[in-house]
CHARMM internal coordinates of N, CA and C (Angstrom, degrees):
IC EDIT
DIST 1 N 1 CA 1.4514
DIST 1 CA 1 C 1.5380
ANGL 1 N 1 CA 1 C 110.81
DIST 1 C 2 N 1.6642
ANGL 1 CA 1 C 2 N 114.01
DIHE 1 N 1 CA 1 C 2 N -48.86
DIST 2 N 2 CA 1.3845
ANGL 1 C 2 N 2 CA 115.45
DIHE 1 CA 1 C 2 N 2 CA 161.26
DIST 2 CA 2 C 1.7881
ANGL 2 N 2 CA 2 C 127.32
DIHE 1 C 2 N 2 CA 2 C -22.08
DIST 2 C 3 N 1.7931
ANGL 2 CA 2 C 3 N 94.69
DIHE 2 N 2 CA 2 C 3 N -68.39
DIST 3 N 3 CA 1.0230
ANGL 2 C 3 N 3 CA 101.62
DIHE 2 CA 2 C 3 N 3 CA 179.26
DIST 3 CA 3 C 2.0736
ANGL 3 N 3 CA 3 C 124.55
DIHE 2 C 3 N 3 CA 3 C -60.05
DIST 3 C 4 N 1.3428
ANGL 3 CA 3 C 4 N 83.59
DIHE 3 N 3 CA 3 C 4 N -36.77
DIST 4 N 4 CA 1.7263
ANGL 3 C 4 N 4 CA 86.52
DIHE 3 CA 3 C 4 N 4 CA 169.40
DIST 4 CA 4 C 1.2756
ANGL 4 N 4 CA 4 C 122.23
DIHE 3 C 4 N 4 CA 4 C -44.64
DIST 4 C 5 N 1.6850
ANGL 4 CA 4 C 5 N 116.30
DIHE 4 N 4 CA 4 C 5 N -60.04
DIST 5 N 5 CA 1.6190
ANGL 4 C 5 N 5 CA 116.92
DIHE 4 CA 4 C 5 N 5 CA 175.46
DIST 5 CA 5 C 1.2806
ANGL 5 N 5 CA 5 C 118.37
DIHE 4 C 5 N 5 CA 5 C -50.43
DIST 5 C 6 N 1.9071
ANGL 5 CA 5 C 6 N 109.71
DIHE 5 N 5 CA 5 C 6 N -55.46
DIST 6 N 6 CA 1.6006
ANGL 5 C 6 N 6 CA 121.57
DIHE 5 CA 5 C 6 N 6 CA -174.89
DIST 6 CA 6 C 2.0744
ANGL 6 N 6 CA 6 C 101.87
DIHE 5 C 6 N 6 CA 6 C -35.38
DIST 6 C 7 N 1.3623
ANGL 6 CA 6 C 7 N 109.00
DIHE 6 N 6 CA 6 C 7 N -36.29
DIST 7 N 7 CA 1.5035
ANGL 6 C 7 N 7 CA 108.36
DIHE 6 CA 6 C 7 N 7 CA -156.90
DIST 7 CA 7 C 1.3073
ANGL 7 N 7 CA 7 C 88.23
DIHE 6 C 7 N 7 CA 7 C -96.15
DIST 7 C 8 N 0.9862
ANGL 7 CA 7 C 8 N 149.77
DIHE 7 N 7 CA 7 C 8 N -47.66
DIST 8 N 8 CA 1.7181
ANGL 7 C 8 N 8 CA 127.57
DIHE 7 CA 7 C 8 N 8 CA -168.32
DIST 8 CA 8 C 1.7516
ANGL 8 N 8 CA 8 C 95.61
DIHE 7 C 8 N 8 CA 8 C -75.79
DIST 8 C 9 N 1.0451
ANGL 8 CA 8 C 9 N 120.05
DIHE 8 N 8 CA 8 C 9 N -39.77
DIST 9 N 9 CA 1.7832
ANGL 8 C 9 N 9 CA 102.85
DIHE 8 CA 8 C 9 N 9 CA -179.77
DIST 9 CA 9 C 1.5013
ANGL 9 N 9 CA 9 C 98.54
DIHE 8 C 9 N 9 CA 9 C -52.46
DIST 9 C 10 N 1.3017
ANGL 9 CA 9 C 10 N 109.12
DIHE 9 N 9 CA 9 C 10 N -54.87
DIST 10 N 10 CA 2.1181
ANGL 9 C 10 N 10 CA 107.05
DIHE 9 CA 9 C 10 N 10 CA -173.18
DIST 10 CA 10 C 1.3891
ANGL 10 N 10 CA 10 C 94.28
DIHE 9 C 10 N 10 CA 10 C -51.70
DIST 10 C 11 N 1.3698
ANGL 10 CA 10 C 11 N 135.35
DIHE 10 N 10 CA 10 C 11 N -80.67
DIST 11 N 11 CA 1.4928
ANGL 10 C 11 N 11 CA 132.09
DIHE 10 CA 10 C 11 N 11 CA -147.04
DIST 11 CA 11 C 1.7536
ANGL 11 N 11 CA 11 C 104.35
DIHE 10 C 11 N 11 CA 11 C -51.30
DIST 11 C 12 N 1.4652
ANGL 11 CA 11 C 12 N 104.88
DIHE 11 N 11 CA 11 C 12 N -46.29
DIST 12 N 12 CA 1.5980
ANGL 11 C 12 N 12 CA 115.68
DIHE 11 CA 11 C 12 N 12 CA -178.80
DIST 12 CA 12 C 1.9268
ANGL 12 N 12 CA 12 C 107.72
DIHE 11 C 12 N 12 CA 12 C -44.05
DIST 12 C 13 N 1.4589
ANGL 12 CA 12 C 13 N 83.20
DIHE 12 N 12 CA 12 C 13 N -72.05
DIST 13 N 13 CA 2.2434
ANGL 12 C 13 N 13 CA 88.39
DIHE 12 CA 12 C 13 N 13 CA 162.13
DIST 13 CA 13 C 1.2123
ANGL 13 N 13 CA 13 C 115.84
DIHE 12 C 13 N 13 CA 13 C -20.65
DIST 13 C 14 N 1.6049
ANGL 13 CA 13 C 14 N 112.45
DIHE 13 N 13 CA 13 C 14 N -85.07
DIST 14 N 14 CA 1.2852
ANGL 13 C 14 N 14 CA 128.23
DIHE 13 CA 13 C 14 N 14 CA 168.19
DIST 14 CA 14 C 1.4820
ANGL 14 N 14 CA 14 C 124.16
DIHE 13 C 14 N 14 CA 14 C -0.19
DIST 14 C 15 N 1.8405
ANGL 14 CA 14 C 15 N 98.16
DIHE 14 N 14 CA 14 C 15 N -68.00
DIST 15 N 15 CA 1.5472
ANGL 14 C 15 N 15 CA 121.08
DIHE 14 CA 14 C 15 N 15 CA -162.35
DIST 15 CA 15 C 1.4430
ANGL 15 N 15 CA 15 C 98.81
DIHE 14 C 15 N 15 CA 15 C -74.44
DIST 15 C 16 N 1.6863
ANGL 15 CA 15 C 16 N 125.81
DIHE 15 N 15 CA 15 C 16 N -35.91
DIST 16 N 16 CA 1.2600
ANGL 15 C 16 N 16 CA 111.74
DIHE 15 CA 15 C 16 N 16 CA 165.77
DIST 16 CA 16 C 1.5547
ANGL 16 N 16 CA 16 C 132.61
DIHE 15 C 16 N 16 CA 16 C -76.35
DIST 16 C 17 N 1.3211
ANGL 16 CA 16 C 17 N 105.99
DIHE 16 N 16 CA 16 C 17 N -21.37
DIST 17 N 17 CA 1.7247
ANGL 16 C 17 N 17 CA 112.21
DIHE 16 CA 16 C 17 N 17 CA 164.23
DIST 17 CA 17 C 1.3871
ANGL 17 N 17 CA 17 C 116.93
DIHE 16 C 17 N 17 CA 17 C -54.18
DIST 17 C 18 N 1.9895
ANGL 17 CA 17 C 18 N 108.76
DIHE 17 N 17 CA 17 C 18 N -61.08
DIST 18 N 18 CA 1.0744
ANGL 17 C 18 N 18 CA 112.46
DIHE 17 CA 17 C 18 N 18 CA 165.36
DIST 18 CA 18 C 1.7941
ANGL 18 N 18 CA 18 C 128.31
DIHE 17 C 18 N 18 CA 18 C -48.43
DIST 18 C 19 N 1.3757
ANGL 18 CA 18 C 19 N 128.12
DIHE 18 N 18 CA 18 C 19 N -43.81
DIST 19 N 19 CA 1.1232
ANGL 18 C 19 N 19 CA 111.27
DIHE 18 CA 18 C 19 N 19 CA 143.03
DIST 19 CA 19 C 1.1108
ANGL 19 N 19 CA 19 C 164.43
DIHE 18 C 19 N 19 CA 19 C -5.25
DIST 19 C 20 N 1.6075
ANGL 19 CA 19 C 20 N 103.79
DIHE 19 N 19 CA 19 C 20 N -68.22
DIST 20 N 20 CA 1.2654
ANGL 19 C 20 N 20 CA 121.91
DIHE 19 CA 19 C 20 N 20 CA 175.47
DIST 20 CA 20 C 1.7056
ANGL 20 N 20 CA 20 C 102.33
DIHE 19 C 20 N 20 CA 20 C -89.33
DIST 20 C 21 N 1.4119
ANGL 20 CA 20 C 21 N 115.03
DIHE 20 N 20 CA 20 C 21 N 42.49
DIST 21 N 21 CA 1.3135
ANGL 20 C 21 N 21 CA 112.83
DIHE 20 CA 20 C 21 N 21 CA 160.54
DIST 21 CA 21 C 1.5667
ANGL 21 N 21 CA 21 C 123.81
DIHE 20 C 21 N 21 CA 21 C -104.82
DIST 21 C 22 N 1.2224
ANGL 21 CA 21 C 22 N 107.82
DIHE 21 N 21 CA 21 C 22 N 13.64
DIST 22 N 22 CA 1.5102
ANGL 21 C 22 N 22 CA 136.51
DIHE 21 CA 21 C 22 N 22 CA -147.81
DIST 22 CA 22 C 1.8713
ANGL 22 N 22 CA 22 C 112.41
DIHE 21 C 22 N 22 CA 22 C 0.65
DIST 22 C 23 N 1.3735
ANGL 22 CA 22 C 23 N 113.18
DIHE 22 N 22 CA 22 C 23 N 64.03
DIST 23 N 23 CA 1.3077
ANGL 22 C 23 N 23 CA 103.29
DIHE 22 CA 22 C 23 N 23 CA 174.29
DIST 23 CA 23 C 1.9047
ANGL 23 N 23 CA 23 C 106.91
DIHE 22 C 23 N 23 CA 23 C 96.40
DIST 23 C 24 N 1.3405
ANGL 23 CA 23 C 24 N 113.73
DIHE 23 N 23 CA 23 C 24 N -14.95
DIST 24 N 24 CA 1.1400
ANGL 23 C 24 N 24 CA 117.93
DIHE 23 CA 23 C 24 N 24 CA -173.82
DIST 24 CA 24 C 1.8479
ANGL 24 N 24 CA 24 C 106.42
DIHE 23 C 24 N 24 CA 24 C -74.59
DIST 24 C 25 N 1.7827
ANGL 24 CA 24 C 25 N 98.06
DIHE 24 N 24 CA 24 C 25 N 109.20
DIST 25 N 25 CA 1.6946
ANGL 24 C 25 N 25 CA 101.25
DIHE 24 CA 24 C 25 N 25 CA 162.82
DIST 25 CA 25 C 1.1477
ANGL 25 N 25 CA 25 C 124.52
DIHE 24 C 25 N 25 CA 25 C -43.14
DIST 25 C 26 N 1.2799
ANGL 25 CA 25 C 26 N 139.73
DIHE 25 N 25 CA 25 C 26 N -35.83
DIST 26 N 26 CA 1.6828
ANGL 25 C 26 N 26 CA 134.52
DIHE 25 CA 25 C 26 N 26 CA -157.88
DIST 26 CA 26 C 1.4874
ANGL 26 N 26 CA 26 C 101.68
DIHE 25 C 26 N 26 CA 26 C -101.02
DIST 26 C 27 N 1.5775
ANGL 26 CA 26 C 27 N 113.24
DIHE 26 N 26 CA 26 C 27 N -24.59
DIST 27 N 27 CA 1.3358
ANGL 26 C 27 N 27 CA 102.06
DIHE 26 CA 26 C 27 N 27 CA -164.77
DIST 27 CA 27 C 1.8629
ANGL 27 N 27 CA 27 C 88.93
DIHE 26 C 27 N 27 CA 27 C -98.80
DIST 27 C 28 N 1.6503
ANGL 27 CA 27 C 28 N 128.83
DIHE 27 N 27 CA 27 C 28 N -21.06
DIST 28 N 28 CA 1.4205
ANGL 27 C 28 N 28 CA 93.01
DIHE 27 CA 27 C 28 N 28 CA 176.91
DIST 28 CA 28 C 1.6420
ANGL 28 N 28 CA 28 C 107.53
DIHE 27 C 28 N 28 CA 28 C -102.95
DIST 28 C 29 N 1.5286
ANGL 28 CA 28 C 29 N 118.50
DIHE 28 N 28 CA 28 C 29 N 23.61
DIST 29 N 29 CA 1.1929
ANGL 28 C 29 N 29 CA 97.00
DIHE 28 CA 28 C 29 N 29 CA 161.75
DIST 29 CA 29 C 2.0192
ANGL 29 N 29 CA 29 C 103.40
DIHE 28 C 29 N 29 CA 29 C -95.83
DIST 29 C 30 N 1.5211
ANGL 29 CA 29 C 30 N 122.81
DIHE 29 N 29 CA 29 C 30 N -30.02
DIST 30 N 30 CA 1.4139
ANGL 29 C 30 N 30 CA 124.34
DIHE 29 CA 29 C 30 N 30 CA 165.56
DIST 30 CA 30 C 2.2769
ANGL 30 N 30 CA 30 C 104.31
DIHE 29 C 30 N 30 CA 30 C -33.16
DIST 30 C 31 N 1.7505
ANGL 30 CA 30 C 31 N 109.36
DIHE 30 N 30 CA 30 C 31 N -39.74
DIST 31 N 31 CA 1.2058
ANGL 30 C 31 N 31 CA 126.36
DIHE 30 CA 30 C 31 N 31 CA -168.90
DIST 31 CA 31 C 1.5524
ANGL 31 N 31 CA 31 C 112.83
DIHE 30 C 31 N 31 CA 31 C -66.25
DIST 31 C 32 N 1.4439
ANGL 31 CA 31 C 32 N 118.31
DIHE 31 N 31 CA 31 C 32 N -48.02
DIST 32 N 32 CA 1.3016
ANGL 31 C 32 N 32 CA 134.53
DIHE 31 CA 31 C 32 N 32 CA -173.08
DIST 32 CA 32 C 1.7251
ANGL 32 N 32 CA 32 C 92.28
DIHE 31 C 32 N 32 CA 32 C -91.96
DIST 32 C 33 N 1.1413
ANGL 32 CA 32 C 33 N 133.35
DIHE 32 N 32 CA 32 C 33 N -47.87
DIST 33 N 33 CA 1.8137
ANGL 32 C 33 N 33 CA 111.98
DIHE 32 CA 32 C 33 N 33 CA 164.96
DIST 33 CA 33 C 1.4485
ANGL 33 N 33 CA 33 C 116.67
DIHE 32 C 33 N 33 CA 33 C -36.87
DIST 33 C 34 N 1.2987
ANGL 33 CA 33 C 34 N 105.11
DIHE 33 N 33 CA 33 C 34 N -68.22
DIST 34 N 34 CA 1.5157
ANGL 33 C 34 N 34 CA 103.74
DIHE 33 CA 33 C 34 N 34 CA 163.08
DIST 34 CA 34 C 1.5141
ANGL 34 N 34 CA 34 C 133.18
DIHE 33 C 34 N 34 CA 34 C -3.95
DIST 34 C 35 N 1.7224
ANGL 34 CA 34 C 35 N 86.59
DIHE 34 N 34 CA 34 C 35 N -80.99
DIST 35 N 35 CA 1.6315
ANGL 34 C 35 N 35 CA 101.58
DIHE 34 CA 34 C 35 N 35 CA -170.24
DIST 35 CA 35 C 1.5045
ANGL 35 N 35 CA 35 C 120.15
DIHE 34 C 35 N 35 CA 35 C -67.50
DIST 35 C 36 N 1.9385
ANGL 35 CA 35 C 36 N 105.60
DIHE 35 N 35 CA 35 C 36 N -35.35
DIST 36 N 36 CA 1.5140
ANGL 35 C 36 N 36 CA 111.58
DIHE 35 CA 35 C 36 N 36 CA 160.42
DIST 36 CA 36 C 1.5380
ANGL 36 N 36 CA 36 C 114.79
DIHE 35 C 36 N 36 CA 36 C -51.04
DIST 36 C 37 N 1.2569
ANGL 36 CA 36 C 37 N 125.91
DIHE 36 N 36 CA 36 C 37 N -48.35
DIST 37 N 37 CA 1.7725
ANGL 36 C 37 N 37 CA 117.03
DIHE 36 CA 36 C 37 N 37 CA -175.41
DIST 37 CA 37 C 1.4336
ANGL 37 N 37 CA 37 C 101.61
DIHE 36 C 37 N 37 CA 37 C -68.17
DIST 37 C 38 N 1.1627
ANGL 37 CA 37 C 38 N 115.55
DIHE 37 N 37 CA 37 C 38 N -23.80
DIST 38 N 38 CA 1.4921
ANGL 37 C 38 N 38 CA 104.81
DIHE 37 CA 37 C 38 N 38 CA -163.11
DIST 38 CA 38 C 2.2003
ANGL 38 N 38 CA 38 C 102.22
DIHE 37 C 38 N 38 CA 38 C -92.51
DIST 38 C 39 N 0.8910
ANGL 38 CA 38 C 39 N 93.68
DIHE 38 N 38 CA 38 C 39 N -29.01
DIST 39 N 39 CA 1.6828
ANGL 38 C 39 N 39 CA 85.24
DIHE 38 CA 38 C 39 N 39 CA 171.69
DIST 39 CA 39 C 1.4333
ANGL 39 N 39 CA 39 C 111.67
DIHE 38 C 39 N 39 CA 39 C -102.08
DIST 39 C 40 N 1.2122
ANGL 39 CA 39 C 40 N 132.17
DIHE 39 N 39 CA 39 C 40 N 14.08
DIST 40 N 40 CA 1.8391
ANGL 39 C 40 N 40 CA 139.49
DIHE 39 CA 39 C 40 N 40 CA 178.80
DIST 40 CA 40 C 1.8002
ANGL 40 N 40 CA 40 C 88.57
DIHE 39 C 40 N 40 CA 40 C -90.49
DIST 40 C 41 N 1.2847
ANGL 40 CA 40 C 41 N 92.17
DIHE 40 N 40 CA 40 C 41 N 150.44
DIST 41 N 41 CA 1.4407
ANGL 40 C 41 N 41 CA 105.42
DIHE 40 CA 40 C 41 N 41 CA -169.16
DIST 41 CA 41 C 1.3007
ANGL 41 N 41 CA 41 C 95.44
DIHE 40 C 41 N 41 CA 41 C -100.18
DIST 41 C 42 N 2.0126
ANGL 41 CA 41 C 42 N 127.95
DIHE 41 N 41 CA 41 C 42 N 122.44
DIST 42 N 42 CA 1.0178
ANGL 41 C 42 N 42 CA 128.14
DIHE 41 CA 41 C 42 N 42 CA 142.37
DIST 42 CA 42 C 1.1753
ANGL 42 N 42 CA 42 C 150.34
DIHE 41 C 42 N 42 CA 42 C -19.90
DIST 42 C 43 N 1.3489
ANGL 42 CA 42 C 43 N 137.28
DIHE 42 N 42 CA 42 C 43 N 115.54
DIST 43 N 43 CA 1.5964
ANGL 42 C 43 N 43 CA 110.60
DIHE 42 CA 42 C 43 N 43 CA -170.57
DIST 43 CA 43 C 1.4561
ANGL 43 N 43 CA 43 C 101.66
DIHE 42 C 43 N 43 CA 43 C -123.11
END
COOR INIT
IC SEED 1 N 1 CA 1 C
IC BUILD
């Protein structure tokens, strides 16, 4: 259940970072790097 909240607060973040990129290519692909490292499973 922990982990459930921890991840919609991150994705929620995310969606407002990504946002405030207003349309800018470099900053929402810098946005979606992000979110890929951050949900790829460590090994």
């Amino acid at each position: 259940m922990e982990f459930s909240k921890a991840m919609a607060v991150f994705i929620a973040d995310w969606r407002k970072e990504a946002g405030a990129c207003n349309g800018s290519a470099e900053c929402l692909e810098r946005s979606a790097r992000q979110l890929r490292g951050a949900l790829t499973p460590h090994s």
